[in-house]
C-alpha positions as CSV (number, residue, x, y, z in Angstrom):
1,X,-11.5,5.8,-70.7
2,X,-7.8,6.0,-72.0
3,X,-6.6,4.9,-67.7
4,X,-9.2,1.9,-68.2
5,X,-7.8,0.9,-71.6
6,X,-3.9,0.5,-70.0
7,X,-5.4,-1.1,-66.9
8,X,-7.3,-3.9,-69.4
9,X,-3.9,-4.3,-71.2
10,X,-1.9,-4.6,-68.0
11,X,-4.8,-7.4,-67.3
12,X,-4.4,-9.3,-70.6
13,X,-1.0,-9.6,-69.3
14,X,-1.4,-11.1,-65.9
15,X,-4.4,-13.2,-66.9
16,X,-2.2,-15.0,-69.8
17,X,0.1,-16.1,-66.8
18,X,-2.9,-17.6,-65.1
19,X,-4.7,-21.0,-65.3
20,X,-7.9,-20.3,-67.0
21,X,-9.7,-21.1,-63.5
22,X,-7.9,-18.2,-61.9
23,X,-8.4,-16.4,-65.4
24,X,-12.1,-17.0,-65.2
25,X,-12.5,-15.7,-61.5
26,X,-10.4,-12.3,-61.9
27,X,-12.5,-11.5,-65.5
28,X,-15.5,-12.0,-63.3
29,X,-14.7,-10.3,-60.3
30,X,-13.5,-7.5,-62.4
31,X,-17.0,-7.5,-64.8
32,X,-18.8,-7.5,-61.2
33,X,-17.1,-4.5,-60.0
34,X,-17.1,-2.3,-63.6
35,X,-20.8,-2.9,-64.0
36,X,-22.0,-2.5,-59.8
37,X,-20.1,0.8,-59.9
38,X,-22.3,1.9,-63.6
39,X,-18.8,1.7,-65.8
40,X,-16.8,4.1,-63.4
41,X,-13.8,1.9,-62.4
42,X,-11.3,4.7,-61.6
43,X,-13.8,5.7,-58.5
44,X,-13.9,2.0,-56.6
45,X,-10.2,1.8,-57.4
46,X,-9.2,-1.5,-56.0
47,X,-12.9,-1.8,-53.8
48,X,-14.6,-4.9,-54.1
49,X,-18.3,-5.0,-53.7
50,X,-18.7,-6.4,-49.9
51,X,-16.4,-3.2,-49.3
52,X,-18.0,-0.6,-50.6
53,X,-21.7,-1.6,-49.1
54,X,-19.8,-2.0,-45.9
55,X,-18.1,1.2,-46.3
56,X,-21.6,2.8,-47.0
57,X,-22.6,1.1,-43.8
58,X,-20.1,2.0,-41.4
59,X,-21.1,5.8,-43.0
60,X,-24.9,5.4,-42.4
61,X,-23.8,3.9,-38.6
62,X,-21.2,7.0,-38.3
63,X,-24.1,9.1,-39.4
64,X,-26.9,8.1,-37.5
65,X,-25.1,7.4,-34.4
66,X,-23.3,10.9,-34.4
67,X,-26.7,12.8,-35.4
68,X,-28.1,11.4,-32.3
69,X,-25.6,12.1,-29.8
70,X,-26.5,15.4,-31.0
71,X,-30.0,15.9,-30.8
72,X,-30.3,13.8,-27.8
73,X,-28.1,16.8,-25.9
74,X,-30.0,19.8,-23.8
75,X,-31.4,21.7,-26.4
76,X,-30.2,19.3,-29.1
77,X,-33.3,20.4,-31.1
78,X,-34.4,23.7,-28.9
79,X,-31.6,25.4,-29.6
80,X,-30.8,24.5,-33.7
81,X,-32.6,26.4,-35.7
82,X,-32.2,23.6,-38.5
83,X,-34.6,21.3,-36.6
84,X,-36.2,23.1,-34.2
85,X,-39.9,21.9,-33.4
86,X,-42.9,24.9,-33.7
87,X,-45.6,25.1,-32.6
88,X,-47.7,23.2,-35.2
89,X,-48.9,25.1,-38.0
90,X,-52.7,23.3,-37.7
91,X,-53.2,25.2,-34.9
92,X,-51.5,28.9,-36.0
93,X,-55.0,30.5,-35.2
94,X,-55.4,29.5,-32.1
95,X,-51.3,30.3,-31.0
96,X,-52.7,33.8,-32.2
97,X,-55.8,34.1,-30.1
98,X,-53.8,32.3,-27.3
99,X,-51.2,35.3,-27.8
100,X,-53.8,38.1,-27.8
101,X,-55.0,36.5,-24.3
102,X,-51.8,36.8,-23.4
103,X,-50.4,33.1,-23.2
104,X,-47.0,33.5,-24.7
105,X,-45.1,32.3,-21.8
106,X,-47.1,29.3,-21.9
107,X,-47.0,28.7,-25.8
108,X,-43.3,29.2,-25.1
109,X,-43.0,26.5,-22.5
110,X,-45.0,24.1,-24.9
111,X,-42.9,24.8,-27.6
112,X,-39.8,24.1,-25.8
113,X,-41.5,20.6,-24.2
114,X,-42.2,19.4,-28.1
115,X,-38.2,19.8,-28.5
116,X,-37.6,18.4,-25.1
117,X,-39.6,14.9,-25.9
118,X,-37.4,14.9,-29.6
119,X,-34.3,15.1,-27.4
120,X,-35.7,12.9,-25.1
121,X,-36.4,10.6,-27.9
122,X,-33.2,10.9,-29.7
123,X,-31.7,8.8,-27.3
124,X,-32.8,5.8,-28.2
125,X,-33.0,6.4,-31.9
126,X,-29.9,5.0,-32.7
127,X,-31.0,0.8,-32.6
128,X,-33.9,2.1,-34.9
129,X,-31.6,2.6,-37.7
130,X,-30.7,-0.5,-38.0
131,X,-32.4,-2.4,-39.7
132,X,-32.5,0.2,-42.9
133,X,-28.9,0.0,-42.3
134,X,-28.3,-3.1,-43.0
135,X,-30.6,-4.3,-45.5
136,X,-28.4,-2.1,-48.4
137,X,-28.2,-4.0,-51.8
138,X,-25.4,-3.8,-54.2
139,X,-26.9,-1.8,-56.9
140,X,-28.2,0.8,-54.2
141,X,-24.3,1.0,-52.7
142,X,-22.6,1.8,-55.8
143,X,-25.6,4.5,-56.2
144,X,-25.0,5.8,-53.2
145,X,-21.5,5.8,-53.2
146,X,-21.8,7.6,-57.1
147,X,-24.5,9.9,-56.5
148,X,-25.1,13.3,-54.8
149,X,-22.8,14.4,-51.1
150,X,-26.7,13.4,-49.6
151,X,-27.4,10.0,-51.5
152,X,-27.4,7.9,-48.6
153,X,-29.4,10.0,-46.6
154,X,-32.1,9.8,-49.7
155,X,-31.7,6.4,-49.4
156,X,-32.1,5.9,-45.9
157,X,-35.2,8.1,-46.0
158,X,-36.7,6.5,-49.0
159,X,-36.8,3.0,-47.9
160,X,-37.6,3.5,-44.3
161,X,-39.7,6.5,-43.9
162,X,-42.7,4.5,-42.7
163,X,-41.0,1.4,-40.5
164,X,-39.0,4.3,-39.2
165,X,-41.6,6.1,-38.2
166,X,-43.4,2.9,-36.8
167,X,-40.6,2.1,-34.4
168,X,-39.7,5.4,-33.4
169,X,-43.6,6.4,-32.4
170,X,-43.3,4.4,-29.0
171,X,-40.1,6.5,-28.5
172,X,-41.3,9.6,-28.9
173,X,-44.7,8.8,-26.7
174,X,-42.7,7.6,-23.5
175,X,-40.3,10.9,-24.2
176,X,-43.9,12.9,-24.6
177,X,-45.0,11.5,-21.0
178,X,-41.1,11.8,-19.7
179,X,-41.1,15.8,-20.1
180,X,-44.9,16.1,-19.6
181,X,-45.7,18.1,-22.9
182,X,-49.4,17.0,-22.6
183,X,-49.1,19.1,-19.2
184,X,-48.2,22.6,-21.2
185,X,-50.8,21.7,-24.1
186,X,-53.9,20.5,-22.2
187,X,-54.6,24.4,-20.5
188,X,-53.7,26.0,-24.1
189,X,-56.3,23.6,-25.8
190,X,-58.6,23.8,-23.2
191,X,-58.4,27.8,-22.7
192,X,-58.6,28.0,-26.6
193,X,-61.7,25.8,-27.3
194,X,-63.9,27.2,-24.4
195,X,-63.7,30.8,-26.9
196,X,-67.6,31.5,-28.7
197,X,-67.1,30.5,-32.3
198,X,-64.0,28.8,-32.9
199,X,-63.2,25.6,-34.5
200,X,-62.2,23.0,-32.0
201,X,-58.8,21.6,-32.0
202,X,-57.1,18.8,-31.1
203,X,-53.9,18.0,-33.1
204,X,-52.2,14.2,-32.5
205,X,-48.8,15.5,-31.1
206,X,-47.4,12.4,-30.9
207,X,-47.9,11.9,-34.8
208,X,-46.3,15.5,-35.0
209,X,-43.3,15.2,-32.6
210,X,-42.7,11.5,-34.2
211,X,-42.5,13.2,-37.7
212,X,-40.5,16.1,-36.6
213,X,-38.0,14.3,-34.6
214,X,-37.7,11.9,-37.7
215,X,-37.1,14.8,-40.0
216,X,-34.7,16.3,-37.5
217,X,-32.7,13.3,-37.4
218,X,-32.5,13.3,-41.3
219,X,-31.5,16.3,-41.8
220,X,-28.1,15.7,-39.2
221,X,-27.7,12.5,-40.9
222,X,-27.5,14.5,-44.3
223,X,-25.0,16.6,-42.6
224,X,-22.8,14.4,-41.1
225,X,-23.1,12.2,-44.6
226,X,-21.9,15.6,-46.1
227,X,-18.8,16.3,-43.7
228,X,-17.6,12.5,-44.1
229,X,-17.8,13.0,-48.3
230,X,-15.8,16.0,-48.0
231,X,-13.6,16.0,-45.2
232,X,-11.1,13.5,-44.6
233,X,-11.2,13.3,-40.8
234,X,-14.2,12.2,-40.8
235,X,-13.7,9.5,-41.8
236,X,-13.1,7.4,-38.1
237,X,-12.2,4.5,-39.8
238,X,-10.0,2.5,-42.2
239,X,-12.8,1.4,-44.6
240,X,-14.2,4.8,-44.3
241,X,-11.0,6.4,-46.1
242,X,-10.7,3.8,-48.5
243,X,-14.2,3.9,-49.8
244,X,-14.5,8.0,-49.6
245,X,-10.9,8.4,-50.2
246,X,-11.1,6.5,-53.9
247,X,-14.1,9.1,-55.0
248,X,-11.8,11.3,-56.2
């Protein structure tokens, strides 16, 4: 409070040199930035609002783009614990049965084909991001920028959850056919419901993959949000070190 007092001062100054036109448009500009950024002028430093939500941007861009050039690699979900895809938990009685038949190889293979059509998918996840991307208010940048290391992941997830979803569904079905996962599932299923007395199942695995490989993706994002917070290299660009580098 005492920093903001000597920088108003220091202010009164200048603006007593200006013509009250220019006077008008810094005390405005400056009002704009002290009340986007919730009082805290010391964190946006010399950041004007089109910076910061650009900043925030590039971030969200850095993020997604990195988190799928992950999970789009061999074994990009397979092998990371983090996100890796079960088998889904619907059907944990019959993956028991099917295991006291004898059918873990093949509840194995299935497994692995769920993560295979994420990765699959992941490649063309990217483009899908854009839109949330870019539809980021002022109010919710200065948010973002002031609130938790995973605020813009919140944020990305919040708003988009369902259109994401939406668009990414048709992505993970053509990556379902590409790896053939209904060719590991249809002899489980169909082994499983010809047994006396159980409950037929059929569980949508598109709906399930599409979900998983969404929360997959989120959960990089977070991470990579996290790293470009907290470590300064990063930050890949310019306007990535001057909007992180003034929350200090």
């Amino acid at each position: 409070m005492k920093k903001y007092f000597i920088l108003a001062g220091a202010l009164g100054v200048v603006l007593s040199a200006c013509d009250p036109k220019t006077t008008e448009t810094i005390i405005k500009t400056g009002t704009d930035i002290y009340n986007a950024s919730t009082g805290n002028t010391a964190g946006t430093g010399a950041l004007s609002n089109a910076e910061v939500i650009k900043g925030l941007k590039e971030a969200l861009t850095v993020g997604t783009n990195n988190s799928t050039a992950l999970t789009s690699q061999l074994d990009g979900f397979n092998k990371n614990p983090l996100i890796f895809i079960p088998w889904p938990a619907e059907a944990q009685q019959m993956k028991d049965k099917l295991i006291q038949l004898g059918f873990q190889k093949q509840i194995t293979d299935f497994e692995t084909s769920l993560n295979r059509a994420a990765e699959e998918a992941s490649k063309g996840a990217a483009p899908v991001f854009v839109n949330a991307i870019t539809n980021m208010s002022i109010s919710d940048g200065f948010a973002i920028l002031n609130g938790s290391d995973t605020a813009a992941t919140h944020y990305l997830r919040e708003k988009t959850s369902a259109p994401l979803r939406d668009a990414f569904a048709p992505v993970v079905g053509d990556a379902i056919d590409k790896v053939k996962v209904t060719s590991y599932w249809a002899p489980l299923i169909g082994t499983y419901n010809l047994i006396p007395g159980v409950k037929q199942l059929n569980p949508d695995l598109k709906a399930y993959v599409t979900q998983k490989a969404v929360d997959g993706l989120m959960t990089m994002i977070a991470k990579e949000e996290v790293k470009i917070r907290k470590d300064p290299m990063a930050r890949v660009t310019e306007l990535l070190k001057k909007v992180f580098g003034s929350k200090k």
